[in-house]
C-alpha positions in Angstrom: 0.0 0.0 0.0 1.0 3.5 -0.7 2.6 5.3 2.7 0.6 8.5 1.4 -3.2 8.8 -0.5 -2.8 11.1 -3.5 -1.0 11.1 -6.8 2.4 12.2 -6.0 3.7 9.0 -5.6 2.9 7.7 -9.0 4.1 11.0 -10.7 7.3 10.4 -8.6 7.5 7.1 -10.3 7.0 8.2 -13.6 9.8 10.8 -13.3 12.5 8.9 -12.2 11.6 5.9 -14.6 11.9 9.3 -17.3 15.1 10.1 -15.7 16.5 6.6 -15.1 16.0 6.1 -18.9 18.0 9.5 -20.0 20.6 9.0 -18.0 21.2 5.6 -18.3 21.0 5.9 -22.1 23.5 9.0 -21.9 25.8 8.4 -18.9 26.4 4.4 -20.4 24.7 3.2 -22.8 26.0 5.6 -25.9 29.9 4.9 -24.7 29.5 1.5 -27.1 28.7 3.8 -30.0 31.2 6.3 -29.5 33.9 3.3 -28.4 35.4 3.0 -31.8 35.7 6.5 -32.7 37.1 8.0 -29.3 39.4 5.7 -29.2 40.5 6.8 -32.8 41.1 10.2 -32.0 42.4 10.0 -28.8 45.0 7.3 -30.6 44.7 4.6 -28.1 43.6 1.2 -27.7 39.3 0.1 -27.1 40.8 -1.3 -23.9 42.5 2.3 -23.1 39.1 3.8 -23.9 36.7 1.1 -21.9 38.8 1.9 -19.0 37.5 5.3 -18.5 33.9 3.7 -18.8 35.2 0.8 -15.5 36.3 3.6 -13.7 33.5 5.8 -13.4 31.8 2.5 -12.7 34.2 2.0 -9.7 33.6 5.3 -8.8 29.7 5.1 -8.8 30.2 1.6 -6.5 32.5 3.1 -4.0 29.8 6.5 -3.7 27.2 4.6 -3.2 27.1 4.4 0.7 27.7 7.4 1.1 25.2 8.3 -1.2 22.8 6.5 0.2 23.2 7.6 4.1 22.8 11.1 2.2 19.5 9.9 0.7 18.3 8.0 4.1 18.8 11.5 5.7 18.2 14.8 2.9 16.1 12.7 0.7 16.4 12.5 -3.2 15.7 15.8 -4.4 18.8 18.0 -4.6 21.0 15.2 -4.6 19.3 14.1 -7.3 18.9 17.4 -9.0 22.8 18.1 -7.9 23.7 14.7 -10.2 21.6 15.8 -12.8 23.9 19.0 -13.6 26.9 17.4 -12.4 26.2 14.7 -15.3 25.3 17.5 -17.6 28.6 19.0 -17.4 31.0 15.8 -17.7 29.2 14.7 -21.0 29.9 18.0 -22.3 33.5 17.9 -21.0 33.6 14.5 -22.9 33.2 15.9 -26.0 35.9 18.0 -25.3 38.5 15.9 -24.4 42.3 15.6 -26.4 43.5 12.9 -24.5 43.2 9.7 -21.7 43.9 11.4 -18.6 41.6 14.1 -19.7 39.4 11.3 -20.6 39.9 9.4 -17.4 39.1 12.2 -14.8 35.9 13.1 -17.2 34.5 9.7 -16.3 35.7 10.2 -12.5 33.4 12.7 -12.4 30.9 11.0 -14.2 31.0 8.4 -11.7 29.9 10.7 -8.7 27.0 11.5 -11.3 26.1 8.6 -11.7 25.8 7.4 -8.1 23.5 10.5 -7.6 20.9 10.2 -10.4 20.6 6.6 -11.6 19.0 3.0 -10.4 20.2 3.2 -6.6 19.3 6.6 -5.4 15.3 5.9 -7.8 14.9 2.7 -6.0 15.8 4.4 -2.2 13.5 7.1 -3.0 10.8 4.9 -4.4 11.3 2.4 -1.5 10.8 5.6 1.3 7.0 6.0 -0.4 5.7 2.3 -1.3 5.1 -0.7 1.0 4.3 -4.1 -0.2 2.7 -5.2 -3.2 2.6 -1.6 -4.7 6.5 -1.2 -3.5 7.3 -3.5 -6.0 4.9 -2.4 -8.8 6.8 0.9 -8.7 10.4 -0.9 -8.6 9.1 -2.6 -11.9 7.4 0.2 -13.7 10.5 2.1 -13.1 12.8 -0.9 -14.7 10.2 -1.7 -17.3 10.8 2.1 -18.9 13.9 2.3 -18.3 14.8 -0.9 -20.1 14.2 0.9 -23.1 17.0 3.1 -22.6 19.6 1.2 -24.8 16.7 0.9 -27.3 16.2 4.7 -27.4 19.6 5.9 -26.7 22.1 3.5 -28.7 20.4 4.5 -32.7 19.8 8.1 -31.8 23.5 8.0 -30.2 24.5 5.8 -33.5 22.8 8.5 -36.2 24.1 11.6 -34.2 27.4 9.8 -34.7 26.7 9.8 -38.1 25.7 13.1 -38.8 27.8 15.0 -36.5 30.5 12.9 -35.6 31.2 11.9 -31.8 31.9 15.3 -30.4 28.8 17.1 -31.7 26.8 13.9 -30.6 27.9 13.8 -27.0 26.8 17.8 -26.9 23.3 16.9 -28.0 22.9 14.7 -25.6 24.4 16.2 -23.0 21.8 19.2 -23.9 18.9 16.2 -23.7 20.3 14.9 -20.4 20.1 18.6 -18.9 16.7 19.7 -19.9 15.1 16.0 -19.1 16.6 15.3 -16.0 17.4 18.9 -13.9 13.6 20.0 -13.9 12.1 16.2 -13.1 14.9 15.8 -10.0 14.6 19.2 -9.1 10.6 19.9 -9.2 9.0 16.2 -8.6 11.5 13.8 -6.0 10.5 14.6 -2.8 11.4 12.6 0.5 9.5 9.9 1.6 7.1 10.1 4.7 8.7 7.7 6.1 12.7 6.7 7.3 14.5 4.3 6.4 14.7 1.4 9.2 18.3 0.5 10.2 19.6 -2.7 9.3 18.7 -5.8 12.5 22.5 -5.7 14.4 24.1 -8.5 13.1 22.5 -9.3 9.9 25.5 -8.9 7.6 28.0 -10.9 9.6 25.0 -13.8 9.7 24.7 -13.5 6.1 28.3 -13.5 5.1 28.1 -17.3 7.0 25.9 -18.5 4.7 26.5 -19.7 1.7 23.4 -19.1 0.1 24.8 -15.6 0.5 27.8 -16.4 -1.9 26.1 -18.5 -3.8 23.4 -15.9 -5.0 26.6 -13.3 -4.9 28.6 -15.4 -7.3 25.7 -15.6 -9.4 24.7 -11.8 -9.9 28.7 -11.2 -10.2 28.9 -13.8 -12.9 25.7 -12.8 -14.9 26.6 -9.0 -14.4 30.0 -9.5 -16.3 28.2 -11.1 -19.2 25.7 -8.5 -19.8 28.0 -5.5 -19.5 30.8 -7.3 -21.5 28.5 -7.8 -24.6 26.6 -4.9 -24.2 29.4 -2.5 -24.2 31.5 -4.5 -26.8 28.2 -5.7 -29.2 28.3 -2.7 -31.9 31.8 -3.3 -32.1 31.8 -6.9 -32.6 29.5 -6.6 -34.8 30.4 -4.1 -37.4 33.7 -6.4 -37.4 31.4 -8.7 -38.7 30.6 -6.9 -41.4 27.4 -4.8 -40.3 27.1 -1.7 -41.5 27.5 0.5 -38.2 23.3 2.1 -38.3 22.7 -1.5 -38.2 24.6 -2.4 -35.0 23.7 0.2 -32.9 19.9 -0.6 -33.9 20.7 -4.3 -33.0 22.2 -3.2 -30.1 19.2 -1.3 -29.3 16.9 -4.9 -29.3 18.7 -5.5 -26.1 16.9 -3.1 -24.5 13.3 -4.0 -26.0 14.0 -7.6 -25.1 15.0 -6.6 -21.4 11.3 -5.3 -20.9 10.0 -8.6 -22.0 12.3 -10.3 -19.7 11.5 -8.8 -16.4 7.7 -9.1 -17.1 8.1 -12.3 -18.1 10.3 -13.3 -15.0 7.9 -11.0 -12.7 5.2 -13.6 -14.4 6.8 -17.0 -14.4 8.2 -16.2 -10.8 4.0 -16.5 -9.4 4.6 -20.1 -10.5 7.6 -21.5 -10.0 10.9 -20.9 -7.4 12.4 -17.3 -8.5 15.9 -19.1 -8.8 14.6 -21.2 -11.4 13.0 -19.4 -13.6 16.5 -16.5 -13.3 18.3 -20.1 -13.7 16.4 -20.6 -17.3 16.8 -17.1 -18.2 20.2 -17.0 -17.8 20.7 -20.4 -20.1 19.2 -19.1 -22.9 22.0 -16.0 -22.7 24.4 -18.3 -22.7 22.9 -20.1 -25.7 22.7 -16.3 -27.2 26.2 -15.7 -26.9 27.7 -18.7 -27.8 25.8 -19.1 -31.3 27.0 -15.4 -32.0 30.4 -16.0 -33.6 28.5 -19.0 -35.8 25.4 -16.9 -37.0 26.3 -13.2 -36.4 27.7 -12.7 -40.1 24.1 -12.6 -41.2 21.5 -9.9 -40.5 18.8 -12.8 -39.3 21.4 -14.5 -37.6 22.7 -11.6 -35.6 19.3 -10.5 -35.1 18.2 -13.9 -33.2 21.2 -14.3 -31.6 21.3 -11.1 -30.0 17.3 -11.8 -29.0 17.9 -14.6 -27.0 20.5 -12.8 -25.2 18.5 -9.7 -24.4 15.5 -12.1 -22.9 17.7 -12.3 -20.0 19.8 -9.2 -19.8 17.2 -7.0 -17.5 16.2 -10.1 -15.7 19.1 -9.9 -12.9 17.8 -6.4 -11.5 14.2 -7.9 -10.8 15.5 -11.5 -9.8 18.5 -10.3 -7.2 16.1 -8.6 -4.6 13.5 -11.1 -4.9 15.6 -13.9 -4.3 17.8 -12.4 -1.5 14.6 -10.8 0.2 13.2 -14.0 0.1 15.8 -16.3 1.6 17.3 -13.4 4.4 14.6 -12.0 4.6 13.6 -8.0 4.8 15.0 -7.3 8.4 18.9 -6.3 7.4 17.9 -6.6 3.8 19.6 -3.3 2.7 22.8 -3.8 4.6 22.7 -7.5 3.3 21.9 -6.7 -0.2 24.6 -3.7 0.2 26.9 -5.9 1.2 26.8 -8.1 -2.4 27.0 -4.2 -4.2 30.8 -4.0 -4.3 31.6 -7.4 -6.0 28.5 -7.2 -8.2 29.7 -3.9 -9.1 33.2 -4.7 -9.3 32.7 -7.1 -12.1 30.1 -4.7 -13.9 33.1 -2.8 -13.4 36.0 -4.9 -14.9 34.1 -7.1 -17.3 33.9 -4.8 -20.4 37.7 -4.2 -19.6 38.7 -7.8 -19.6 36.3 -8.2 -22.6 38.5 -5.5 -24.0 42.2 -6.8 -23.7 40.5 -10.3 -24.5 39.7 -8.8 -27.9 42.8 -7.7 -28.3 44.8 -10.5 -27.6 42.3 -13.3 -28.9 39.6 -12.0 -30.8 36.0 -11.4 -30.2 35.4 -14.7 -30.9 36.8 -15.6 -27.5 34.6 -12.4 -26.1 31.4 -14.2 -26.5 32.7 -17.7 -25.5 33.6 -15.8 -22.0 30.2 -14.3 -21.6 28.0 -17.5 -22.2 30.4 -19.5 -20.0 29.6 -16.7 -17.1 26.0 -16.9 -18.1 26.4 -20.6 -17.4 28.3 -20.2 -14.2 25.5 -17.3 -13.1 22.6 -20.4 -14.0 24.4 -23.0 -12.4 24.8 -21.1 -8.8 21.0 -20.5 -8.6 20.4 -24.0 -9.4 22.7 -25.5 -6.4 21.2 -22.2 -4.5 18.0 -23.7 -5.0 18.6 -27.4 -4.8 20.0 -26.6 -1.8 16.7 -25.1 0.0 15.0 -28.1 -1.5 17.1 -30.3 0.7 16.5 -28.2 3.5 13.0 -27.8 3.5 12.9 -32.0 2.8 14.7 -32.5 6.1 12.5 -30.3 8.2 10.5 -32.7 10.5 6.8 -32.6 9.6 4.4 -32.5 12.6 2.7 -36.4 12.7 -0.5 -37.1 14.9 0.5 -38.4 17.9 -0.7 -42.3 18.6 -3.5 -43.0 21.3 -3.0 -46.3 23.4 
């Protein structure tokens, strides 16, 4: 149930699912279309280039508690609204740069920017106005529209490219990113009615004993590192191929379309059958995805379905991750738990596109997509031993029997 009648909460939800999409489509999504061409100009390597990308993504992961105390305390709005500008200013200073360091402490920057405005600080603010069932409607309605970022973001990013070339593109959209976002932070978030309870004493230390806890960790970690490995490396791979680049970035953009379908479809499934399963199943058919790419990518209907089967499961990891760790710890401690699973999760969101990178380089992209179905596999395989083991748990509970009269 809503914490508060009236229609602020649903406009709330509707803004940052507006400014999720923007600046996820902005802030990291377009760095696969301008990959090839930055990394051109600047004269450097794609791994050079992909390592400005990791560290604003090691940045955004080591913000993020501090962030979020921030958010627990001030609320979302000029935080939020703070981010907003702050993000404005580094895309422009992106299309500025003349070299890697420049490059580097652009996406430093970026980082901080990131940690303000995107999936974490939404979710704390949307969390702070929802309870129960309706909690999670809005967690998904925010997801659902912003899955469509890649699909939105990657063409327009690819035909601004194009027509402008990668400088002029990044200042259009850091011009979209600014009018979009600033106003939405700035004149909708508000804080919650509520506070956020602190985690049950203990709860991490418990958790870090189990290990369902780095089961479901090595899972997320595993399946994180395949997504953002092809995603960021995909337009790249392939125009390599052969594929005209208008046609990889709108290939690219199916990823995003087919991320929708998966976390309604996994919201769906999961009414029916154990929430590790059905993740288990999505995360096979990536693998299946990835691994056919290098045998049917050279053709338009081959890339096409290849890069489909991939994107059924690439937004399903952001819906299945709370679910499943909610539901075996619990919601007492769940932030702190679930916090505590953020820095290798985001580690390897982190360092994944990178080692995709120098594996390019030194093996091919061939071997690319043979590393992310194998981690797909790996991610698949944990939630299955995850859930076989809670079976055998549950089967050697003792059942209550009638007891016998003499």
């Amino acid at each position: 149930m809503l914490r508060r009648t009236g229609s602020r909460p649903w406009d709330l939800v509707a803004a940052l699912a507006v400014t999720s999409t923007v600046g996820y489509g902005v802030m990291f999504y377009a760095f696969a279309i301008f990959l090839t061409p930055v990394a051109r100009d600047l004269g450097a390597g794609s791994a050079q280039v992909t390592a400005a990308l990791t560290l604003a993504i090691v940045v955004n992961a080591a913000a993020a508690p501090l962030v979020g105390r921030l958010l627990d305390r001030y609320g979302g709005r000029w935080l939020m609204t703070g981010g907003s500008v702050l993000g404005t200013l580094t895309v422009l200073a992106w299309s500025r740069v003349e070299s890697l360091p420049a490059l580097y402490a652009v996406f430093a920057c970026m980082g901080v920017a990131m940690a303000l405005t995107l999936y974490e600080p939404a979710f704390a603010v949307v969390v702070s106005w929802f309870d129960g069932r309706s909690r999670a409607t809005a967690l998904l309605a925010v997801t659902v529209v912003a899955g469509f970022a890649t699909t939105i973001f990657s063409p327009l990013a690819g035909l601004l490219n194009e027509w402008y070339g990668w400088r002029q593109a990044l200042v259009v959209l850091a011009v979209v990113l600014g009018t979009v976002t600033v106003p939405l932070h700035l004149l909708v978030v508000r804080r919650g009615p509520d506070s956020a309870h602190p985690p049950k004493t203990g709860a991490v230390g418990d958790a870090l004993r189990d290990p369902a806890f780095w089961l479901l960790t090595g899972a997320f970690v595993a399946q994180s590192g395949a997504v953002y490995t092809l995603a960021l490396h995909l337009v790249s791979y392939l125009t390599s191929l052969g594929h005209p680049g208008p046609f990889a970035s709108l290939v690219t953009g199916l990823v995003g379309v087919l991320s929708v379908t998966g976390r309604l479809a996994t919201t769906g499934l999961q009414r029916r059958w154990p929430a590790a399963t059905v993740a288990a199943v999505m995360f096979t058919v990536q693998a299946s995805g990835a691994a056919l790419l290098p045998v049917l990518g050279g053709t338009a209907a081959g890339a096409v379905a290849c890069v489909l089967l991939f994107g059924i499961g690439y937004g399903v990891g952001t819906i299945a991750r709370p679910v499943l760790f909610a539901e075996h710890f619990g919601v007492a401690g769940y932030g702190a738990i679930a916090g505590a699973a953020t820095l290798p999760i985001a580690l390897m969101t982190a360092l994944g596109p990178l080692g995709g990178a120098g594996l390019e380089q030194t093996a091919g992209y061939t071997s690319v997509m043979v590393a992310v179905a194998v981690l797909c596999v790996v991610a698949a395989a944990a939630l299955t031993v995850h859930h076989r083991r809670i079976r055998a748990v549950l089967r050697n509970v003792p059942r209550k029997t009638p007891t016998s009269q003499g």
